[in-house]
C-alpha positions as semicolon CSV with decimal commas, in nm:
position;residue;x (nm);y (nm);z (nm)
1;X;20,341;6,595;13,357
2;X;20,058;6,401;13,263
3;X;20,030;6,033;13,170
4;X;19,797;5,800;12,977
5;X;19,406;5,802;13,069
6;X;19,267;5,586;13,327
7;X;18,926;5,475;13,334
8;X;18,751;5,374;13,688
9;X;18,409;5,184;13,734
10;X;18,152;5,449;13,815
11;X;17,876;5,318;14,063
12;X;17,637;5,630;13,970
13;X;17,647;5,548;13,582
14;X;17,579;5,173;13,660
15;X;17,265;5,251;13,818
16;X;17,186;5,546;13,575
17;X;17,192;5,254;13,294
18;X;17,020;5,022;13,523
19;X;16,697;5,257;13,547
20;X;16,755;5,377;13,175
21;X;16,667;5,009;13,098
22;X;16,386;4,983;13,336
23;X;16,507;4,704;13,599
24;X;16,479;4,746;13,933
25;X;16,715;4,661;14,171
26;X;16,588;4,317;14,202
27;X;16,552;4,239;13,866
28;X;16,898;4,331;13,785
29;X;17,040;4,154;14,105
30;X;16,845;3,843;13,949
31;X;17,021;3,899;13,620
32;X;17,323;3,943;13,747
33;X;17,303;3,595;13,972
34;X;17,405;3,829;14,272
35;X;17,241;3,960;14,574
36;X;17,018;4,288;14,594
37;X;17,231;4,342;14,855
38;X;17,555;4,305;14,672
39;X;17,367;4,578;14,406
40;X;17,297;4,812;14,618
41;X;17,664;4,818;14,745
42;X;17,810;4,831;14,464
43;X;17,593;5,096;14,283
44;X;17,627;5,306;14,634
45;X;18,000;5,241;14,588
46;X;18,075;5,052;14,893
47;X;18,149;4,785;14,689
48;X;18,426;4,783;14,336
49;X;18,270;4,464;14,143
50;X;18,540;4,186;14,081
51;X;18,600;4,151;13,686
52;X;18,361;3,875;13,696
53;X;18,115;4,060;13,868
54;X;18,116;4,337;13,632
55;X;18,074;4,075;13,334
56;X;17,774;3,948;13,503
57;X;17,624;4,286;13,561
58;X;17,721;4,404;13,156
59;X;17,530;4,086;13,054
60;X;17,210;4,193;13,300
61;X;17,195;4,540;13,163
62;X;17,239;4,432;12,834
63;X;17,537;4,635;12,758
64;X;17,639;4,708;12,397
65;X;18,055;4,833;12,422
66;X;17,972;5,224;12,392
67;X;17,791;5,134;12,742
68;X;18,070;4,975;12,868
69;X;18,273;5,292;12,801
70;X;17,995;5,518;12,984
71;X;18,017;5,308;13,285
72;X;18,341;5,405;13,356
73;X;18,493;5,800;13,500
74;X;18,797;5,898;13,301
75;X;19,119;6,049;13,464
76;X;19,419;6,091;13,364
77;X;19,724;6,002;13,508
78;X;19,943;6,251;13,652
79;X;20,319;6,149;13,773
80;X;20,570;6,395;13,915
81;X;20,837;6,536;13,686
């Protein structure tokens, strides 16, 4: 039996957008207020931003909401019958 949908930050879509809008890493990182570092984690997925964090980067990368919706993977749930 499945269950309701479930959405999950995707790192490769976050830096598909990022080079779709032309930043570099830097100049998103400097958008953002975080680290290159902390960019290049999270967009290798080392790193699941905080809900902050993902605000910060949405804002950097100019997001309009049907971005929001292609940054994240869709599942759906499945729970044992």
């Amino acid at each position: 039996m499945s269950g309701p949908e479930r959405r999950k930050f995707s790192p490769r879509k976050a830096a598909a957008l990022r080079k779709r809008r032309g930043l570099s890493v830097e100049q998103a990182a400097s958008e953002a207020l975080r680290s290159v570092d902390w960019l290049r984690k999270v967009e290798s997925g080392e790193r699941t931003p905080t809900a902050d964090e993902l605000f910060d980067l949405l804002y950097a990368l100019n997001c309009d909401s049907e971005d929001v919706s292609a940054l994240a993977e869709t599942s759906r749930a499945v729970h044992p019958a």
